[in-house]
C-alpha atoms as one frame of an Amber mdcrd trajectory, in Angstrom:
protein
 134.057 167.412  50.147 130.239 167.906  49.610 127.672 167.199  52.220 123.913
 166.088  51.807 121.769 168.055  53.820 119.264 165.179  56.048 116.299 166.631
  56.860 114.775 165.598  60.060 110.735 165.829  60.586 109.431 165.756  64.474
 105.950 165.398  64.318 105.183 164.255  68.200 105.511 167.802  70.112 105.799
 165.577  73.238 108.796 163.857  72.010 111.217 166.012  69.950 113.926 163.445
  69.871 115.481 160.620  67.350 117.238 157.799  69.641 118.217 154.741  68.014
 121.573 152.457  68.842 123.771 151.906  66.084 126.576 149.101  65.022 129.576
 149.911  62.726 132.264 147.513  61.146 135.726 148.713  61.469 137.018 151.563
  58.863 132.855 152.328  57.362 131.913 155.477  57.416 128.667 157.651  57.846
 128.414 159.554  54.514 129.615 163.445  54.842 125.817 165.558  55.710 124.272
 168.344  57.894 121.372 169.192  59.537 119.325 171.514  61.774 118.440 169.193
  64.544 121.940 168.549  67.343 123.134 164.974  66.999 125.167 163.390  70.237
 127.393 160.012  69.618 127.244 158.399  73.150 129.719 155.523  72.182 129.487
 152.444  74.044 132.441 150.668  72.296 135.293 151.112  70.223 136.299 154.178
  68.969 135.592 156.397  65.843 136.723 159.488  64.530 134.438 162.585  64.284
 134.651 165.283  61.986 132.035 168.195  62.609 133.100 171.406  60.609 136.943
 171.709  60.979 137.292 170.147  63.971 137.810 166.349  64.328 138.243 164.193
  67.760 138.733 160.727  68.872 136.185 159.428  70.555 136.222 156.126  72.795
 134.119 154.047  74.646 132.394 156.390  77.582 133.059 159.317  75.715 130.443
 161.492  73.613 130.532 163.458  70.660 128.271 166.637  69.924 127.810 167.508
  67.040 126.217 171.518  66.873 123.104 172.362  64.486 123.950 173.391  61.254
 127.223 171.645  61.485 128.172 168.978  58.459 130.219 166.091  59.834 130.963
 162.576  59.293 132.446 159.928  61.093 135.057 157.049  60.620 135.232 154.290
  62.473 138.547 152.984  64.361 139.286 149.223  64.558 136.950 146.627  65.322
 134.428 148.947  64.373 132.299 150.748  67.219 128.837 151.054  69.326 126.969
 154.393  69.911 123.941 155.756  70.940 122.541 158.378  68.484 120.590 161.345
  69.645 119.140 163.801  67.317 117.539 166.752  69.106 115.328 169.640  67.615
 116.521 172.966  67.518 113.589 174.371  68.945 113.950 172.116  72.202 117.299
 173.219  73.199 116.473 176.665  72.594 113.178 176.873  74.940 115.355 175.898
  77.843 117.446 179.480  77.258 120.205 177.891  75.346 120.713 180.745  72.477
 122.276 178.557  69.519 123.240 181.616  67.412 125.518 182.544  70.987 126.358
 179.216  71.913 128.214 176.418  70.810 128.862 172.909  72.604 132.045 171.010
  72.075 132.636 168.292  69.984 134.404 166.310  72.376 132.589 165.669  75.967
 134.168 163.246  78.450 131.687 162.946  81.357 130.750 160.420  83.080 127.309
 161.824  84.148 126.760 162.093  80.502 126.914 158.522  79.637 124.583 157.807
  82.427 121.732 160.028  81.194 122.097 158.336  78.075 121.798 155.187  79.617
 118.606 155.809  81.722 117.289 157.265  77.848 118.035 153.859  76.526 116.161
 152.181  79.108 112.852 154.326  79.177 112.731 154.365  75.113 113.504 150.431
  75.371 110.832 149.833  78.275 108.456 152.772  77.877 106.553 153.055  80.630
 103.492 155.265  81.368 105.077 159.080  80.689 107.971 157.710  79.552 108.547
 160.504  76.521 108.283 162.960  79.717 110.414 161.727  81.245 113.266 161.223
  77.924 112.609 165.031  77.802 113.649 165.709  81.260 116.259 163.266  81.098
 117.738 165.401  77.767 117.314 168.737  79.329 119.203 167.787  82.346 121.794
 166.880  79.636 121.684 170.007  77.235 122.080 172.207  80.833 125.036 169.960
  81.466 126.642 170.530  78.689 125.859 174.061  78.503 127.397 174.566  81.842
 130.613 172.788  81.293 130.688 171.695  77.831 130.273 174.852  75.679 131.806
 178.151  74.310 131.017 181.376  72.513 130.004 181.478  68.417 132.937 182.676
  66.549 132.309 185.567  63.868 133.132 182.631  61.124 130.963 180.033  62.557
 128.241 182.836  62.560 128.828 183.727  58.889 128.365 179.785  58.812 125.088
 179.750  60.440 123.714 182.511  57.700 124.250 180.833  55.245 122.956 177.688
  56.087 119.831 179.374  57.363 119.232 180.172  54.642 119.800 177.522  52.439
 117.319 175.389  55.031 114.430 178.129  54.616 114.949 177.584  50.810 114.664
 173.766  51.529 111.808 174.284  53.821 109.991 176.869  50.816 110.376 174.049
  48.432 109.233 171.149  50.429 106.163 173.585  50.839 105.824 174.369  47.633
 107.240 171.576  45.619 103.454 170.684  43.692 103.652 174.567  42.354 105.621
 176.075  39.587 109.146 177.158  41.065 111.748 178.893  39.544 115.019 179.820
  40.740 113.936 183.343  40.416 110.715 183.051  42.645 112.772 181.582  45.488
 115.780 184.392  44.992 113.014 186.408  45.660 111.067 184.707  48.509 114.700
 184.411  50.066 115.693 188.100  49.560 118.679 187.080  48.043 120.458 187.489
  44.640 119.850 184.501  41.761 123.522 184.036  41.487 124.440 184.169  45.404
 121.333 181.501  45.966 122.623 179.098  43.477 126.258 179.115  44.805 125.813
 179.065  48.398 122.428 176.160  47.716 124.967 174.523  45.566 128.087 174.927
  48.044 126.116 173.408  51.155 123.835 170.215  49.454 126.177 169.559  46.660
 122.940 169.670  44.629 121.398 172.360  42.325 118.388 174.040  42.997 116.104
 172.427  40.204 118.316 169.061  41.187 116.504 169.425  44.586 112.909 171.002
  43.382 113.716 167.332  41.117 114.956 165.342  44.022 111.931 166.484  46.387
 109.292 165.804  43.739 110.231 162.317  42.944 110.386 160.964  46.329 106.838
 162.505  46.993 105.872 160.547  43.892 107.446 157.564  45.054 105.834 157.898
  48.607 102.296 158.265  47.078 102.667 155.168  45.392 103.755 153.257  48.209
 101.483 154.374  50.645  98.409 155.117  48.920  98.598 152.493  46.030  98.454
 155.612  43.233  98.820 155.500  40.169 102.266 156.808  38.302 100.121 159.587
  36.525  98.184 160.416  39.713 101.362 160.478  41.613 103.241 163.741  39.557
């Protein structure tokens, strides 16, 4: 199976955080991907199946799935389709309240009660936003990334840290292209930027986005172009 890698752009330093509430039919399924940022599943009905790296759990109404940075996943949903609240959570966040990622990692499958309630009062201050209401979200998800850390979380394996290597470093080659994407890039120049070898950048790029390099130098370049001409009415030839 090959998984897109989604990247995931926080531009408010007040408010780190994705949080939207989703609605699936029964048996559809969110496409197989990975990212930097930690997504949680709070599900508020039915039940789906979540896949995050080789572990997999069933998780019902009350229940929450974690998914770790880095990790690719997907999810199925169970009969009658299902409800869940989707948080997607910077890195960087998690990490300045003394949670080290490369040490750490939380499990997939949380029951806790306290859980679903923090995701609840989340939902209500991003529905009703009220004056300092991203302050308080941010409290309201670090009392819930110290939760989890407490009770809900175990030590890096040496294979999930060989993992973590090499999808560092295919995200700082997807960061160095998004960067550079209007300059001339070869796969040599970013072997080099990378410190790695041509051959061992193409595989392990190729292994973790299903995509080849100049696919994705392609892929980034077009969807600038695209953007341009949406938002700022430019030409085609002004665009590339």
């Amino acid at each position: 199976m090959h998984y897109t890698y989604e990247l995931h752009v926080h531009n408010d330093f007040e408010f780190p955080f994705i949080f939207h509430y989703d609605h699936f039919l029964e048996n559809e399924r969110v496409y197989p991907h990975w990212h930097e940022s930690i997504e949680l599943l709070c599900f508020t009905a039915g039940k789906g199946t979540v896949c995050s790296n080789t572990d997999s759990a069933l998780v019902v109404s009350g229940e929450t799935a974690v998914i770790n940075s880095g990790n690719p996943h997907t999810i199925t949903m169970g009969k009658g389709g299902c409800r869940y609240y989707c948080l997607i959570v910077e890195r960087g966040f998690v990490e300045k309240l003394g949670i080290d990622l490369n040490e750490v990692q939380f499990h997939l499958h949380v029951s806790d009660p306290r859980t679903a309630e923090l995701f609840a009062s989340i939902s209500r201050e991003t529905e009703q936003k009220a004056p300092l209401f991203k302050q308080r979200v941010a409290v309201l998800v670090a009392e819930l990334f110290i939760g989890l850390y407490r009770d809900h979380a175990g030590a890096v394996s040496e294979r999930t840290s060989q993992r973590q290597h090499k999808k560092k470093m295919v995200k700082n080659t997807i960061d160095y292209i998004h960067s550079h994407y209007a300059e001339k890039l070869s796969v040599e120049r970013l072997a080099a930027e990378m410190g790695y070898s041509k051959c061992y950048l193409c595989h392990v790029f190729k292994e973790y986005t299903a995509m080849t390099v100049i696919e994705y130098i392609n892929y980034v370049r077009c969807s600038q172009a695209r953007l341009l001409l949406q938002l700022e009415g430019k030409t085609v030839t002004e665009s590339m």
